[in-house]
N, C-alpha and C positions, 0 to 999 in steps of 0.2 A: 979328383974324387967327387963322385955325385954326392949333392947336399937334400936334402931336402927341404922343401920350400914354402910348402903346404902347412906343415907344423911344427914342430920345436921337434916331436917325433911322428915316428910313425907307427903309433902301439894300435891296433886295431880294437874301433870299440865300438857302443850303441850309445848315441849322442841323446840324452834326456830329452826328445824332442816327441809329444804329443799326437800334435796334427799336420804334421808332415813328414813325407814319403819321400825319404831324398837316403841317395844310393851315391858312395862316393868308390870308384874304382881308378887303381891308378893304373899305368900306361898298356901293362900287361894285361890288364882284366882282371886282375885280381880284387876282391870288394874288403877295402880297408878301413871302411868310415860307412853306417846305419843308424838310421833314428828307430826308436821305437812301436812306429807304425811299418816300420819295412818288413815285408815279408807276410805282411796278413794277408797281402792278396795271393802270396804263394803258397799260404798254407804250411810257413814255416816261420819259425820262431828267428827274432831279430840273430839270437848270437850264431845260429845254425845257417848264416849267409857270412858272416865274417870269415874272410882266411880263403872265399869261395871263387874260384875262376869262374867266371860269368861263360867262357868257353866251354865250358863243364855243363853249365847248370842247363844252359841251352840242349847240350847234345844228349840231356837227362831227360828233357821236353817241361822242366818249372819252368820256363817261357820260350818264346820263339816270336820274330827273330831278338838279340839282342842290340839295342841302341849304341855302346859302345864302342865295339869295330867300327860302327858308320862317322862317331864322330872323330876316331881318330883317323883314318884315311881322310877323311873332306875337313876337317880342322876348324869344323865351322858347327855351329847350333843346330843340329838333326832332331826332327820328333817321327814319328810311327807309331803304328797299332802296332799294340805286344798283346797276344794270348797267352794263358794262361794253362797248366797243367789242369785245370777244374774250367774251365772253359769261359774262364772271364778273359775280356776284353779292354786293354788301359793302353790308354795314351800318354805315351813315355817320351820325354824330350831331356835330351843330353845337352850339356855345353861343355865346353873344353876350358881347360887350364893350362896355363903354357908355362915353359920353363926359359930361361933367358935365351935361348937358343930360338924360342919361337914352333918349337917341339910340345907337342901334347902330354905333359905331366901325369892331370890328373883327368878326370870326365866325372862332374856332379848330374848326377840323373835324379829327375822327379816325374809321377807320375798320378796320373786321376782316373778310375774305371769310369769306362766308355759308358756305359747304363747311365751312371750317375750323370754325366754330361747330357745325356739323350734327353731325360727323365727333367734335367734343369731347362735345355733347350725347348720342351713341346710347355713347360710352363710359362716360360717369357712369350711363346710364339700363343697362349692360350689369353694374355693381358693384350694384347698388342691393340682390339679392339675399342678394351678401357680405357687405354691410355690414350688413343687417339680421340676420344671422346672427353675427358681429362683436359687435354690440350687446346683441346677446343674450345673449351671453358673461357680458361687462363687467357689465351688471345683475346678474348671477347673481352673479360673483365681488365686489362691491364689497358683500360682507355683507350678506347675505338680505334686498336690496331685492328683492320681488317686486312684479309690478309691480300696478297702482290703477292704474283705469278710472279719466283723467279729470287724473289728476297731469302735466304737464308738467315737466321738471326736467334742462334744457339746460347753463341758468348756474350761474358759480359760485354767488351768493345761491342757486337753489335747491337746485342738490348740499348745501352746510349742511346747508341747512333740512331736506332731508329723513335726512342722517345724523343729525341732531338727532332727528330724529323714532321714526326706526325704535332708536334707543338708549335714549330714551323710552319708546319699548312694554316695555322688560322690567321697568321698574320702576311700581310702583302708585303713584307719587306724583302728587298734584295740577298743571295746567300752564298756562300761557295761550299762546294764539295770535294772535298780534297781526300787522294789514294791511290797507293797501283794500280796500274793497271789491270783490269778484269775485277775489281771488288765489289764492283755492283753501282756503281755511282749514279749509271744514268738510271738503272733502277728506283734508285732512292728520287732520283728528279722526277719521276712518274709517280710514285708516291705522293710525292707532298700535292705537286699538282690534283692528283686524284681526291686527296683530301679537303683543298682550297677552297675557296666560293666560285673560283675560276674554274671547278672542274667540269663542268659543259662548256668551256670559250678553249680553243686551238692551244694542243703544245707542240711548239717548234722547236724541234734541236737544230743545232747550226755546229759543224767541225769546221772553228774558225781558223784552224792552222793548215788548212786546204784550202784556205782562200786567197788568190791571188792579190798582193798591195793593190795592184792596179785597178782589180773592178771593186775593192771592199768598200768602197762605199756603194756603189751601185746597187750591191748585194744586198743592202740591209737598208738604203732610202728609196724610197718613191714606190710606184706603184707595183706590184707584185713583190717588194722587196720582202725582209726576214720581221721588219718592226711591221709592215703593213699587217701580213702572214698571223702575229702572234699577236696584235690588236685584240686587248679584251683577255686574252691568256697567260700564255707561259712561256718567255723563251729562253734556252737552255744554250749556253755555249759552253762549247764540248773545246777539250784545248786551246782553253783559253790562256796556257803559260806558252804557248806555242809563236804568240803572238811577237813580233818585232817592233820597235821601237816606236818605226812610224804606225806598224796599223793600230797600237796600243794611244797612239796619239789622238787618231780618229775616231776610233772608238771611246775615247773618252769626252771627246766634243758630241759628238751622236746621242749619248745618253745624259749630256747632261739637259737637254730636252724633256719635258715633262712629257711622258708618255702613261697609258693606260696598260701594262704589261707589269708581269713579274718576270725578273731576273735571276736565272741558278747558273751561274759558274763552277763549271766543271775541272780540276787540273790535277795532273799525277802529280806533281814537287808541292812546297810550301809556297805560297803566294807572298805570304810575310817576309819569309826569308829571301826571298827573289826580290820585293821591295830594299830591302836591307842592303843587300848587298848589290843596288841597282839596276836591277832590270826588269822589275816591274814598274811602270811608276805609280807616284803615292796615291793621287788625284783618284785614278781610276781603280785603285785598291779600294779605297775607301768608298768608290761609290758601289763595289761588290760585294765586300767584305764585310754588310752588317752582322751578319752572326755566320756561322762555321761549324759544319760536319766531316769530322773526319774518319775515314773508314781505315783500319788496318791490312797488311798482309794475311793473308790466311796462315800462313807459318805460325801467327802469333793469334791465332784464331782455331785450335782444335775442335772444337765443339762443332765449330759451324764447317769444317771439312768431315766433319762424320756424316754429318745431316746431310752433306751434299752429295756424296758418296752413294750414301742412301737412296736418296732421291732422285739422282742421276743413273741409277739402277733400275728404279720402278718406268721410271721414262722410257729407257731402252726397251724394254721391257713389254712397256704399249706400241712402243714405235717398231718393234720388231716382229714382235708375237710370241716371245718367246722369255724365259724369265732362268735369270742369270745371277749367282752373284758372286760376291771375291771370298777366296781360300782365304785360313787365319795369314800365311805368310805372305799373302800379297796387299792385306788389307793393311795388315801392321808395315809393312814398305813401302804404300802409297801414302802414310799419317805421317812419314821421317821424311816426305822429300819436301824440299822448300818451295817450289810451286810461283815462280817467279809471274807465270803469268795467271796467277790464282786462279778463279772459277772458270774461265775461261781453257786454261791450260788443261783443268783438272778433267772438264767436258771432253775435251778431245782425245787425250788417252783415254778414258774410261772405254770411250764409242772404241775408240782402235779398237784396244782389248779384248772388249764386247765382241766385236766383230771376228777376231781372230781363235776366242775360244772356241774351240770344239765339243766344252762339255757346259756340266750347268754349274761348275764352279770356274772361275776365274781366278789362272798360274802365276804365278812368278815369269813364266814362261814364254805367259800369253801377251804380256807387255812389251810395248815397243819396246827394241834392244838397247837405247840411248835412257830408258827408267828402269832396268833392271839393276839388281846388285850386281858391282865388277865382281868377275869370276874369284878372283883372290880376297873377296872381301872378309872378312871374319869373325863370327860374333863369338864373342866368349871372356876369360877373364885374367886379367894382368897381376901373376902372383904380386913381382916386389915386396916380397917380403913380410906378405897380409898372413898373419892367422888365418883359421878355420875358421871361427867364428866372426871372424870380418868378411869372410869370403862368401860363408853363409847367409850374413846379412843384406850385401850385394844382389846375390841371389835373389833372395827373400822381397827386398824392394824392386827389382825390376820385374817379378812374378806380379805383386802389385801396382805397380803404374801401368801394366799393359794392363792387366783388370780392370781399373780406375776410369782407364779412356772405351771400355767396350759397354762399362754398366755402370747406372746413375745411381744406386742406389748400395749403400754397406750393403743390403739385404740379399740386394742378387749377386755381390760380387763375395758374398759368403756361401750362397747357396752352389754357387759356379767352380769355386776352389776349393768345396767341401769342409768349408772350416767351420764355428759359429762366427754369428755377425758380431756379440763382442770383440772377440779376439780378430777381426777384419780393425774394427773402431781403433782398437790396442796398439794394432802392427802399423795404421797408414799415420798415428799420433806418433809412434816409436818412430819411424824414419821421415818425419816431418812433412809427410805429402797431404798438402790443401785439401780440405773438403769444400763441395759447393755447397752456395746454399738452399737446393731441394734436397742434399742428401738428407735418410734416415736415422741422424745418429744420437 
């Protein structure tokens, strides 16, 4: 016997709900579940949509096309323009509900007229000038951060990192850098240098895990060597966990040498932890390891993958001639991947991409086939046994976290879902999602 799993029942009603337009139809199309905003933009009263086949209302022209058939044939999260019988235009996105079978139950639809979207879009795109002036400020007064070609530093992790760094520049002491690969490390080593009293004397990188046991001394004593090279400057060894037992040997007699240089130590792993557990040794830890920056994954650094994104865009952009940017579902797919080889990794798909679109937004489509979503993938929501009103809540907060990551501000992420910005402050306090701290609240 079919249960129903959605609610205790299935009495069709109009959910006491304000400022949202959420449309619940189950498998047939039929519309069993209306808030009280449903139906303004049709020009018809919430209860005169209950009991209503959406198959019907369509071939009636109260809208075209309907979201519902698409999301139960593709079993995944579909949005589209729907017009209107009065010739308004909204942006409607279905998700699916599944029944234990893995079958499309129910389909919760929400929707925002397209104006209102345009109208919030040509406002953000009307500040952009401010705020870049804004910005400008901020960097300037937050102690002589000037800026480096190349640094991204949105998030908390990287604000640290980079007060760390530029407090570093005034003093000559030795440092390591420690982080994935691609997180910007050697950047921050030209950083600080830039910043130094050594910033007119030579910076030399050296990748000392390319260097043969047999000539590394040669490499780095006598004349033309790496200490000659960065006499007076800066020198930078890049894989320096890279390093084997013996050239960790000599390299530790080499510098115990009173030289005129400053030293940054570069390594993906923990330095400490590699002394720990033996393989780095202590001597030469400790003649690197006077103070420590470390840079995160971008995984754990969203802020600073929007920024990059961004600006990774504007780049292309100059370097092509041409100006490009990513669709909502491809933007929101490139925030969810883990990005093993961070800013680096993230550069080359975008270029792919970039290169591959054919239009001035950037697909789903257009992405190498190895970052795309698997074909069977499926966004939508796992009854087990959830109330309505828990399912709605679900809803509700993941409408808000994708918000949260596109606008810094309650103001504009009120102005973009059409709600007030109280009731933005209300709902991101209600399901416990962090504010920063330049939000407006």
């Amino acid at each position: 016997m079919h249960r129903h799993l959605l609610v205790p029942d299935a009495v069709e009603e109009v959910m006491a709900m304000h400022d949202e337009d959420i449309i619940i139809t189950n498998r047939e199309g039929r519309i069993i579940k209306v808030t009280e905003m449903s139906g303004l933009h049709y020009g018809l009263e919430p209860s005169a949509l209950l009991g209503r086949s959406i198959y019907e209302l369509e071939q009636e022209g109260v809208f075209t096309p309907a979201v519902t058939p698409l999301v139960i044939e593709r079993k995944k999260k579909m949005a589209l323009v729907q017009q209107t019988a009065a010739g308004k235009k909204m942006l409607i996105t279905g998700m699916p509900v599944f029944d234990e079978q893995r079958e499309v139950e129910y389909v919760i639809s929400y929707s925002y007229e397209v104006s209102e979207l345009m109208v919030m879009k040509e406002y953000l795109e009307s500040l952009e000038t401010e705020m870049d002036r804004v910005k400008g400020e901020l960097a300037y007064l937050r102690g002589r951060q000037l800026p480096v070609e190349g640094i991204i530093a949105h998030s908390a992790q990287s604000e640290r990192a980079l007060r760390s760094a530029m407090k570093m520049a005034e003093y000559d002491a030795s440092l390591v850098i420690e982080g994935p690969r691609g997180t910007g490390k050697s950047l921050f080593a030209k950083l600080i240098h830039q910043h130094s009293a050594k910033r007119d004397e030579a910076f030399i990188e050296v990748d000392c895990g390319s260097i043969p046991e047999t000539i590394f001394i040669e490499s780095f004593e006598g004349e033309g060597g790496y200490f000659s090279l960065a006499e007076g400057g800066t020198l930078v060894l890049n894989e320096i966990d890279q390093l084997s037992a013996r050239t960790q040997s000599i390299l530790e007699k080499m510098l115990a040498k009173k030289r005129d240089i400053r030293l940054i130590a570069i390594s993906e792993t923990s330095l400490e932890e590699r002394m720990q557990d033996g393989g780095f040794r202590e001597a030469l830890f400790y003649l690197l390891h006077v103070s420590l920056i470390r840079l995160s994954g971008l995984r754990e650094r969203p802020e600073d993958l929007e920024a990059f994104l961004s600006q990774t865009l504007e780049e292309l952009g100059d370097k092509y001639g041409t100006r490009k940017k990513l669709a909502d579902p491809a933007y929101v797919h490139l925030l969810q991947l883990e990005w093993k080889g961070n800013f680096r990794e993230v550069r080359n798909v975008l270029e792919r991409s970039y290169l591959e679109s054919e239009h001035a937004e950037i697909q789903l489509g257009d992405l190498p086939a190895s970052y795309r979503p698997a074909k069977d993938e499926q966004v939508g929501i796992e009854l087990e046994g959830r109330t309505l009103p828990h399912l709605l809540d679900v809803v509700e907060k993941k409408v808000l976290e994708n918000a949260k990551k596109r606008y810094r501000t309650t103001t504009e992420m009120a102005e973009r879902l059409g709600i007030s910005q109280p009731s933005v402050v209300r709902k991101l306090k209600k399901h416990a999602i962090a504010t920063g701290k330049d939000e407006d609240l």
